[in-house]
ZAMARGU-4260 file (C-alpha; in steps of 0.2 Angstrom, whole numbers, plus 5000, padded with zeros to 4 digits):
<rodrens>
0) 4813/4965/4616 | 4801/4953/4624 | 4793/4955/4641 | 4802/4943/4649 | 4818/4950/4644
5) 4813/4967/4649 | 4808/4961/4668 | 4824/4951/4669 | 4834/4968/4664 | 4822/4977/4677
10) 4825/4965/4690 | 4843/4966/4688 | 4844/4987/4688 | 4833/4985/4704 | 4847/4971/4714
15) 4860/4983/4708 | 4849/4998/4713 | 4851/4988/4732 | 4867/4983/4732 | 4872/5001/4729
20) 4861/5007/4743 | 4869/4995/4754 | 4887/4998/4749 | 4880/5017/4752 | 4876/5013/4768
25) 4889/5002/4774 | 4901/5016/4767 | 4890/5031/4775 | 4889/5021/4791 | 4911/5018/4792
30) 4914/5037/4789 | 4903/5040/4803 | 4912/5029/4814 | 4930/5034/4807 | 4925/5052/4809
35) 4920/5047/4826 | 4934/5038/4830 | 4943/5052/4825 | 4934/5065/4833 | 4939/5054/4849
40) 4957/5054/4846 | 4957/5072/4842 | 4950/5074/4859 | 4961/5060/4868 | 4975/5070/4857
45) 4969/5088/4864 | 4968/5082/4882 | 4981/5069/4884 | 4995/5080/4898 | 5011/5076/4888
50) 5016/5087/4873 | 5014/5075/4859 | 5023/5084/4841 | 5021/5074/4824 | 5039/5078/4815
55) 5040/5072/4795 | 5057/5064/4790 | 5063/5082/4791 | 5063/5086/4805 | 5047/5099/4801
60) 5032/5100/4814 | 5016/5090/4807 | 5005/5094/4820 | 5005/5095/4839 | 4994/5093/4854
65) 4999/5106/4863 | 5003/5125/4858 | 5016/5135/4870 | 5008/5150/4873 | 5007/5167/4861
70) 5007/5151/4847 | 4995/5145/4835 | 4993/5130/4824 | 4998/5141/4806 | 5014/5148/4817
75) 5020/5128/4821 | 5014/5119/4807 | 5030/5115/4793 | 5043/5125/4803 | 5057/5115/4809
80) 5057/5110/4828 | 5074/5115/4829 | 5068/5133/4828 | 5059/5130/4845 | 5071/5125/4854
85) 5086/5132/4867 | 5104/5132/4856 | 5111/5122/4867 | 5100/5109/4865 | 5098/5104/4846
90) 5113/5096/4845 | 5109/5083/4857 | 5090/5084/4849 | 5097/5080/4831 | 5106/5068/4837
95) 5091/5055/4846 | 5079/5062/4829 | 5094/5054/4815 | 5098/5040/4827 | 5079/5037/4828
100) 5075/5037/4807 | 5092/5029/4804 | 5087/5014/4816 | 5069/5014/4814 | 5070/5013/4835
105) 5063/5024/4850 | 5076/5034/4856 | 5075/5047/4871 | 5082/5061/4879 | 5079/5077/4891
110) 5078/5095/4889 | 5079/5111/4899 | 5068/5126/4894 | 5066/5143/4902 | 5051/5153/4900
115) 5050/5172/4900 | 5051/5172/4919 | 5066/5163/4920 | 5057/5147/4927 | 5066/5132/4922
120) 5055/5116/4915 | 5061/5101/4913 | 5055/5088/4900 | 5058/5070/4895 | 5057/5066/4877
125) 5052/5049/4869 | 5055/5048/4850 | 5043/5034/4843 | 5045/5029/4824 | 5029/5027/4816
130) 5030/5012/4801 | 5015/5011/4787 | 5018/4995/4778 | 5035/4995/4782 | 5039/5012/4780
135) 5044/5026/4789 | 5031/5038/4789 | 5032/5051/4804 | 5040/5055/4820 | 5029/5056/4838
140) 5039/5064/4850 | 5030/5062/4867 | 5037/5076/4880 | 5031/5073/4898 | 5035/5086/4909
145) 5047/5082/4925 | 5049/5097/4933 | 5041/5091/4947 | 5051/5073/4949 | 5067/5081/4945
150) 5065/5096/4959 | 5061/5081/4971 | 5075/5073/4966 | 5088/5085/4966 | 5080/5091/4984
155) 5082/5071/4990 | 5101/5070/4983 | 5104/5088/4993 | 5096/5084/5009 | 5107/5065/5007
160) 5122/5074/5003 | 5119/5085/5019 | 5113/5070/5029 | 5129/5061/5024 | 5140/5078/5027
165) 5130/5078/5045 | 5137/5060/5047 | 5153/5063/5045 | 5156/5077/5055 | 5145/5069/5067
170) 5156/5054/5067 | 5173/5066/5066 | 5165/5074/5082 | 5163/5057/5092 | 5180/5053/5086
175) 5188/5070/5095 | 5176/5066/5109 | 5183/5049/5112 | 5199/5056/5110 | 5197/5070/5122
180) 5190/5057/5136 | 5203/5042/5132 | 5217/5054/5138 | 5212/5058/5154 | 5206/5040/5156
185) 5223/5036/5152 | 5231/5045/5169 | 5215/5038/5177 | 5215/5018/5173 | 5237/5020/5173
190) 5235/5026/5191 | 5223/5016/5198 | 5233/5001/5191 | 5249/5006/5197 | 5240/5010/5213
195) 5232/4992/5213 | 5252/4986/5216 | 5255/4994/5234 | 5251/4990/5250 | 5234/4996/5253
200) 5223/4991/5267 | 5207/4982/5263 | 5196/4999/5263 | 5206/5005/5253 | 5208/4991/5238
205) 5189/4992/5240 | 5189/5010/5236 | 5202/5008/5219 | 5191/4993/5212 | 5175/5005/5214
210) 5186/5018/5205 | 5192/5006/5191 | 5175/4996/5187 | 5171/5014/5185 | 5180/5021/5173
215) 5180/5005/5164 | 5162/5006/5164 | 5163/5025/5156 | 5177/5017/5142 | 5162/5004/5140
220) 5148/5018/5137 | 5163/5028/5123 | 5166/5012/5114 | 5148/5010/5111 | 5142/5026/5106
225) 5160/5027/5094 | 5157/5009/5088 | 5137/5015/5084 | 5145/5029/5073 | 5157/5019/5064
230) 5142/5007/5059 | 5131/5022/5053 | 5149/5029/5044 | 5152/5014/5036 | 5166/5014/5040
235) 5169/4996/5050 | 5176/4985/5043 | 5178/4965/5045 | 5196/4959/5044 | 5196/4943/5038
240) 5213/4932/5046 | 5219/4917/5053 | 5216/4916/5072 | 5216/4900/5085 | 5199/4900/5091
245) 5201/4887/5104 | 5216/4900/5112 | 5204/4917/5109 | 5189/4908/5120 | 5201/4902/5133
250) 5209/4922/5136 | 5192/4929/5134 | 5185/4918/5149 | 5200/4920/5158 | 5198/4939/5158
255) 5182/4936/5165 | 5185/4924/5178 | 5188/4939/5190 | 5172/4945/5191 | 5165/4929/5193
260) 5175/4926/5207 | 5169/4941/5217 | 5151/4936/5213 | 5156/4918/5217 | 5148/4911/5202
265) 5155/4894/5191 | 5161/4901/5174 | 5166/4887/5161 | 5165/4883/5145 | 5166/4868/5133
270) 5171/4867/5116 | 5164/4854/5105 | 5181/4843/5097 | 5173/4845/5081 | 5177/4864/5080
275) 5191/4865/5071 | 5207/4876/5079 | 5210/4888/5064 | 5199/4898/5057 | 5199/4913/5046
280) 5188/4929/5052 | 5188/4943/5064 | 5193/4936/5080 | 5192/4954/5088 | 5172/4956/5084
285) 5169/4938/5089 | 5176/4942/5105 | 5169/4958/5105 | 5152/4951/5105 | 5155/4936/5116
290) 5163/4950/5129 | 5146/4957/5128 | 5136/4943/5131 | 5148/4938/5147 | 5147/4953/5153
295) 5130/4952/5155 | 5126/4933/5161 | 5137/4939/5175 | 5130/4954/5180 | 5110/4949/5181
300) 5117/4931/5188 | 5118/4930/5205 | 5120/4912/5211 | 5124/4898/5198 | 5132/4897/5186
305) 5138/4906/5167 | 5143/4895/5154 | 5151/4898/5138 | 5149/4884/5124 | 5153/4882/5105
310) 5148/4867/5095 | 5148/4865/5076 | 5132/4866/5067 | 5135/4862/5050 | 5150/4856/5041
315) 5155/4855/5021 | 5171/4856/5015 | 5180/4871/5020 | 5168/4881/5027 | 5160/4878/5044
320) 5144/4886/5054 | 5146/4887/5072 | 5136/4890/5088 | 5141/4904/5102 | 5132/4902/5115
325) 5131/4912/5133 | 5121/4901/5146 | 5116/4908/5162 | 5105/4904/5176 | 5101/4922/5180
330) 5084/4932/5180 | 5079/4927/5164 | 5066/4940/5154 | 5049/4935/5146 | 5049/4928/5127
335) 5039/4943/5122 | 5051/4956/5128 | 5068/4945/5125 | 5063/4947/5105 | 5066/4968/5108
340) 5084/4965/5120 | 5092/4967/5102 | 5085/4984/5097 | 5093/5001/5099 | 5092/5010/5114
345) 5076/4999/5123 | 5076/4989/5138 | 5065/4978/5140 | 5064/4973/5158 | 5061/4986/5171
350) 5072/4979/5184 | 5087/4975/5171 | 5086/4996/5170 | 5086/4998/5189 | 5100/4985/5191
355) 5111/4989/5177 | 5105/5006/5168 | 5117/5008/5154 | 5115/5016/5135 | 5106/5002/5128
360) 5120/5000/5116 | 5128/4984/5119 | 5117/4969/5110 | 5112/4980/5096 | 5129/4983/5092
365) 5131/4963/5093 | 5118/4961/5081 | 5126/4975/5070 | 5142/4965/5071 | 5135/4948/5068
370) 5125/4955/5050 | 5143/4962/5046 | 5150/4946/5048 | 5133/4937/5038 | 5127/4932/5055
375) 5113/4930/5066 | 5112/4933/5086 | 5099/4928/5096 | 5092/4924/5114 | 5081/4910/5123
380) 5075/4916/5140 | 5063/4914/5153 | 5058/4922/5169 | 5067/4914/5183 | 5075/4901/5174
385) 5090/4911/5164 | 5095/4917/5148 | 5104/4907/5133 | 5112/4920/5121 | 5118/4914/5106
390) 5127/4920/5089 | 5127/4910/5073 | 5143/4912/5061 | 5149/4903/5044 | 5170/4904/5046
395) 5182/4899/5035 | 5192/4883/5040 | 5211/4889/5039 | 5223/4880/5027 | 5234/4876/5045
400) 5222/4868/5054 | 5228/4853/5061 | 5217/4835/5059 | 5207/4833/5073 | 5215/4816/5077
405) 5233/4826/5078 | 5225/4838/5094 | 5223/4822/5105 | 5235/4815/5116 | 5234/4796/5121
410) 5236/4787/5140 | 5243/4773/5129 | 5238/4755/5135 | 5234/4759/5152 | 5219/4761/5162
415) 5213/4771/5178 | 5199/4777/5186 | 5196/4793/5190 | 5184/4799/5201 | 5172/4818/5202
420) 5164/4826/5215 | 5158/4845/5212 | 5143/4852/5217 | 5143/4862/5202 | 5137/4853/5187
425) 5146/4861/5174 | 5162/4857/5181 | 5158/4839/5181 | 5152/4840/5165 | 5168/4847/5157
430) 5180/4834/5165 | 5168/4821/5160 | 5171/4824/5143 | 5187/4828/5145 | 5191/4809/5154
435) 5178/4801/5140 | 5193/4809/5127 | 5204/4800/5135 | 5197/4783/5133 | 5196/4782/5153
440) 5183/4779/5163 | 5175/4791/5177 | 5164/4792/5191 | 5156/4808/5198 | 5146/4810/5215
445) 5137/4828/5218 | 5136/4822/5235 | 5152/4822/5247 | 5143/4809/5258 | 5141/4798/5244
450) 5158/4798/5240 | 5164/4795/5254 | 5154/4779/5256 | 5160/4774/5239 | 5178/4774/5244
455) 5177/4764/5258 | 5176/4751/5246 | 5188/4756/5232 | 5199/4770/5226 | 5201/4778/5208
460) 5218/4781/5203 | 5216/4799/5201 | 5201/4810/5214 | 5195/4829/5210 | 5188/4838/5223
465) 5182/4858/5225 | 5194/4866/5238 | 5178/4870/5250 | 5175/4852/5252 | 5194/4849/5255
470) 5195/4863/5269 | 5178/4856/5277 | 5181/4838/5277 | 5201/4837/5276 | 5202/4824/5291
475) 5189/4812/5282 | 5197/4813/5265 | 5216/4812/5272 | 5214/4796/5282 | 5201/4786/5268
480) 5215/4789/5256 | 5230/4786/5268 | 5239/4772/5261 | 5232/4770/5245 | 5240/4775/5226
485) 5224/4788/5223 | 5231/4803/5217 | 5221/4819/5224 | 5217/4834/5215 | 5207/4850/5221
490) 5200/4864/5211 | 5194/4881/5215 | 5181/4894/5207 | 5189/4908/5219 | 5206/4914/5224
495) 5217/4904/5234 | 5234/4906/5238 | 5243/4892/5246 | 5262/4888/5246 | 5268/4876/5235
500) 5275/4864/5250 | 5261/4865/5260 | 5251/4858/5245 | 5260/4843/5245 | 5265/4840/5264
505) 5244/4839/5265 | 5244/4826/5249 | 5240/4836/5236 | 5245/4829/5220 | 5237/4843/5210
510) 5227/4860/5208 | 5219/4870/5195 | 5207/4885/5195 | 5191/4886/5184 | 5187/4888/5173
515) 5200/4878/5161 | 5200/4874/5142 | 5198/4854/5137 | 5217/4857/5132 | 5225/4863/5148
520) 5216/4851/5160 | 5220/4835/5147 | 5238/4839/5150 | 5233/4841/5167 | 5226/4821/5169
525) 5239/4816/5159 | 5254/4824/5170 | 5246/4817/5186 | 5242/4799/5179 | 5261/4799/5172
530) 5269/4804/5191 | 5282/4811/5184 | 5283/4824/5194 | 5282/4818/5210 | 5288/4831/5222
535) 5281/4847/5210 | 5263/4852/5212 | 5253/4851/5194 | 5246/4867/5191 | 5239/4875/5175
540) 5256/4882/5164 | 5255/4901/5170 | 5240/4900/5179 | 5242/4896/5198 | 5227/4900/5209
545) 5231/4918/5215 | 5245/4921/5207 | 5247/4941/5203 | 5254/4948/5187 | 5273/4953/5191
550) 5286/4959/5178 | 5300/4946/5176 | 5319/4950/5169 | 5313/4949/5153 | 5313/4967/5147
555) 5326/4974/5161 | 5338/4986/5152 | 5327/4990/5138 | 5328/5006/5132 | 5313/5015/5128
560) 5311/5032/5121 | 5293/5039/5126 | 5285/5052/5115 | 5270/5059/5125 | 5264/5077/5126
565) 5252/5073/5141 | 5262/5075/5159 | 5250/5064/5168 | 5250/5052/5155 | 5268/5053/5155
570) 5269/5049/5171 | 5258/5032/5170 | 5268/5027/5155 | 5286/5031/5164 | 5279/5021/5180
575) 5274/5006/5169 | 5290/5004/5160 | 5300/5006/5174 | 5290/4993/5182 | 5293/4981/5168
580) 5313/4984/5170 | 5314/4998/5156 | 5327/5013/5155 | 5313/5027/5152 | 5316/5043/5139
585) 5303/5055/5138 | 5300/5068/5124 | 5288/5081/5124 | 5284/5081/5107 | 5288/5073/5089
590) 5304/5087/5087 | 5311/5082/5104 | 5309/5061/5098 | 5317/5064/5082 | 5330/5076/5091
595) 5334/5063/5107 | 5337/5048/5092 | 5346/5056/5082 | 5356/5056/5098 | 5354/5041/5107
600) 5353/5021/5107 | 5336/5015/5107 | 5328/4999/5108 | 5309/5003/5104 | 5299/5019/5102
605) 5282/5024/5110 | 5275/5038/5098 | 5260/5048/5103 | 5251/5053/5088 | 5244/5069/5093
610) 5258/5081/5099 | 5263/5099/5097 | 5278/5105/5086 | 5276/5089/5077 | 5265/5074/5077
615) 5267/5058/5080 | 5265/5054/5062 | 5280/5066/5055 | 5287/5061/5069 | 5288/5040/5064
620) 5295/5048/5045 | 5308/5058/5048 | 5315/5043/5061 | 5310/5030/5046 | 5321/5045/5034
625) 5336/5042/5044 | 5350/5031/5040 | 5351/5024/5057 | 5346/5007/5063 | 5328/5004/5060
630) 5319/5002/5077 | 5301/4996/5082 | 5291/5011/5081 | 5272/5009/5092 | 5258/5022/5091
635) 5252/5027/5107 | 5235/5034/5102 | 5218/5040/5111 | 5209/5040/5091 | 5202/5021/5090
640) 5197/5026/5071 | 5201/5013/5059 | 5209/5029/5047 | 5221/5031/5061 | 5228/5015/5062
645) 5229/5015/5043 | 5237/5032/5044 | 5249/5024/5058 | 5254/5009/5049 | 5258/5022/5032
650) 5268/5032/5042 | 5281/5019/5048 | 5274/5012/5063 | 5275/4992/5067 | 5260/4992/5079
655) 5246/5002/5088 | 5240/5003/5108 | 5226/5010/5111 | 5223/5022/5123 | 5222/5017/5140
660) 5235/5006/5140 | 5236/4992/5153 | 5251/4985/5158 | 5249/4968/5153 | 5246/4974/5137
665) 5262/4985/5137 | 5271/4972/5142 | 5265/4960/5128 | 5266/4973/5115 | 5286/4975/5120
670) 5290/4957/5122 | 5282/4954/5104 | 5294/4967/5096 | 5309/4963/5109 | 5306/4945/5114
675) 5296/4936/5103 | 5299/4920/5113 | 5293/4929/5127 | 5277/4937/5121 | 5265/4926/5124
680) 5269/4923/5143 | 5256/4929/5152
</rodrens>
């Protein structure tokens, strides 16, 4: 071998001497890093909190983290983990562990184990399917421990079960409250209306107001309180019906009227002629929340006016979103503390609290109400310059509404001029949109003098006037329209009673009391620019100025069989029916009323619902049972509860009165059973 070869083959034994040094080192070097990557997962593995257990395909233990006590490694490794756990609970194990080899996916599950002290643990198992090159090789079963989580959720779940059990008993307890207090206010309100209708001497009537806006006032804080526990019950619910809203408004500010009269406040409202007439919704929470914001323009307004207006917002298709407002040109309350007026139980203006007091109630139940119905309420105030309280609700247009061109009446081709002259804004306002309607033209003065300048030069056809400005300046207004065709009207915010002969002899074509819807007081313009009726005074249908609510013939000789345990309620409802022209027959419980029309003829029943011997509600079956004539059956009950009503309507019953009854409403309720034509007369 020459020397060259021989350095060429030791050359080449050293490069391979290096390469396996390297390949030494490179190897040397990645065990060290694999045994300390190892050494970190075995500690990650030791001190992770779970219970981590590697199970081969059979189910058997190949390692774990984490030895139960009393255990060591040799005692766990290869024995099945079947055999550590409760018999009860290896089925469902097997069950996840098959799913999870069969379906190569994570499955999951929980346990319950019991130690030697009887403490109960409770653990959550994950079943992850470890793959090596697309292979099955092992089981992880990660086990967290949940005792902790599943004693604070059990503990939550008791104490809401006795939170909810604490509910509804509270909720049964206001229930039997209100119950307990709408009886006696029953004999209270019934007396003090019946009372109301004799001749009593000023001092007197003064002394039975006091006593009714008293109790009603009570009745007010009961409602609230019960309708606050129906809200947290759950258990209100929003009917969804048909209703006129134009006619709901127009009883809701006639109701009110009163008391605006004895403050000697304007109340009006305006409806916008783009509001269509049917809607579908709950009229009575609309009202209920309207009532409310009435209620309370009038008591913190003491000069001015209140007025109540409804105008469309938005429009598209059948749906509509309209605008409640309550306007008032009361106290007013700061911006800062009229953003609070909405929460429960605050008052947010000292003196609203001295003037009023109160529970707080009222406009948080309104906001309540309004998020029931997906509404919003809200107010706009300042101090000193009055309040604007309004409610925002999307409605339903009902199939029955009629086209808004089919609500307005035409004057034909003719023309007139029709003249205003109110002190009072609002008032002018309403007739001028009314007139404008109309396609006539109008004038209005604020000023008396002013219009009596004007008519020196020319007279409308048809002049309005406020009764005060009639009585003051009769003389001057009689002899400027002596002679001419003007036709003259006067109007009234308070109660006046004059004959109907004297109206006329003073040439007085017309009179109407506000407030007045749009409706009533275009019929009004268009009977007095007709003159038709030329020796009958116009008035609003059913509405003259002072005129008293008086039974008519309509329900003489009914008869009426009365179930009601009560005796002083017995007695207010007896006087009421006789007043109305009824024959009265009273049982003392549900055994005498099945007993007395098993008997007798009846026209209607009035069925107490709480009664001894037998209830109102057996009662209403056992007459439903018999083979007799099928009369109206009407629930007499002190529980406002919507369960009631239900339980009333399963029974047999046709309607429902809620205790205390007035006798308007008596009277509506019988003519609507008796004298359908009849019922709506006021």
């Amino acid at each position: 071998m020459t020397f060259s070869a021989l350095l060429g083959l030791t050359l080449l034994l050293v490069l391979l001497l290096l390469w396996l040094a390297s390949c030494c080192w490179r190897l040397r070097r990645e065990l060290e890093q694999n045994l300390a990557a190892a050494q970190r997962f075995r500690i990650l593995w030791q001190h992770l909190p779970d219970v981590i257990t590697e199970l081969d395909r059979d189910g058997r233990i190949l390692d774990v983290n984490h030895l139960l006590s009393g255990f060591v490694m040799d005692d766990v490794v290869g024995q099945p983990s079947v055999d550590f756990l409760p018999a009860d609970q290896v089925d469902s194990f097997l069950q996840c562990l098959h799913s999870a080899f069969r379906d190569h996916t994570p499955q999951s599950y929980e346990i319950t184990l019991r130690d030697q002290n009887n403490r109960i643990s409770y653990l959550k198992n994950q079943l992850i399917p470890v793959m090596v090159s697309c292979e099955l090789q092992s089981l992880l079963v990660i086990s967290t421990d949940i005792t902790e989580q599943k004693l604070a959720r059990d503990l939550l779940t008791t104490e809401k079960e006795q939170a909810e059990e604490a509910n509804i008993a509270k909720s049964r307890f206001l229930a039997s409250m209100s119950h307990e207090i709408r009886t006696p206010m029953t004999g209270l309100l019934g007396m003090v209306s019946l009372l109301e209708q004799t001749p009593l001497t000023s001092e007197q009537m003064g002394f039975v107001r006091i006593i009714q806006s008293s109790s009603e006032h009570l009745l007010t804080i009961v409602n609230d309180i019960l309708d606050i526990s129906k809200i947290d019950a759950d258990k209100l619910t929003i009917e969804e019906e048909n209703f006129n809203i134009r006619e709901m408004i127009d009883s809701l500010v006639a109701m009110m009227s009163a008391k605006a009269r004895e403050k000697h406040l304007s109340l009006q409202f305006f409806v916008e002629d783009a509001v269509p007439q049917y809607l579908i919704g709950d009229a009575v929470r609309i009202r209920q929340i309207l009532m409310n914001y009435l209620t309370n323009a009038l008591k913190f307004t003491e000069e001015g006016h209140v007025l109540l207006r409804l105008v469309v917002i938005r429009r598209q298709f059948s749906q509509v979103q309209l605008r409640f407002s309550v306007e008032d040109s009361g106290i007013g309350i700061a911006a800062d503390r009229a953003m609070h007026l909405f929460d429960e139980y605050s008052v947010a203006h000292g003196r609203l609290s001295t003037l009023v007091g109160g529970t707080g109630l009222g406009l948080s139940i309104c906001r309540r109400l309004a998020a029931l119905m997906h509404g919003k309420v809200g107010v706009i105030s300042s101090p000193g310059l009055g309040s604007n309280f309004w409610l925002d609700l999307n409605l339903t247009v009902a199939a029955c509404d009629l086209p808004a061109g089919m609500a307005e009446a035409s004057t034909g081709n003719r023309s007139a001029d029709i003249w205003v002259c109110d002190d009072v804004q609002i008032n002018r306002a309403l007739l001028v949109s009314v007139v404008r309607r109309l396609g006539l033209s109008i004038r209005e003065f604020s000023i008396a003098q002013d219009m009596f300048d004007a008519l020196q030069v020319s007279q409308p056809d048809i002049l309005v006037v406020p009764y005060s400005l009639f009585s003051r300046d009769q003389q001057q207004l009689r002899e400027r329209l002596s002679n001419t065709h003007t036709r003259l009207a006067l109007t009234t915010t308070d109660s006046v009673t004059v004959p109907e002969a004297e109206w006329l002899a003073l040439g007085v074509k017309a009179f109407w009391d506000w407030p007045i819807s749009q409706e009533h007081l275009q019929q009004l313009l268009l009977r007095l620019l007709d003159g038709a009726n030329q020796g009958q005074l116009i008035t609003r249908f059913g509405r003259r100025a002072g005129e008293h609510l008086t039974a008519g013939n309509e329900l003489k000789g009914i008869r009426i069989l009365l179930a009601e345990d009560n005796l002083v309620n017995q007695k207010v409802a007896t006087q009421m029916l006789v007043r109305l022209g009824c024959e009265v027959t009273v049982a003392c419980n549900g055994q005498e009323a099945v007993d007395l029309y098993q008997k007798k003829q009846f026209d209607l029943v009035l069925m107490d619902c709480h009664m001894p011997v037998m209830d109102g509600l057996e009662a209403t079956r056992q007459i439903r049972s018999s083979a007799q004539q099928q009369i109206p059956v009407i629930a007499l009950s002190a529980d406002v509860m919507a369960e009631q009503k239900v339980a009333c309507m399963q029974a047999g019953m046709n309607g429902y009165l809620s205790k205390p009854i007035r006798l308007d409403e008596l009277r509506q309720a019988l003519c609507g059973f008796l004298r359908p034509d009849q019922s709506a007369l006021p």
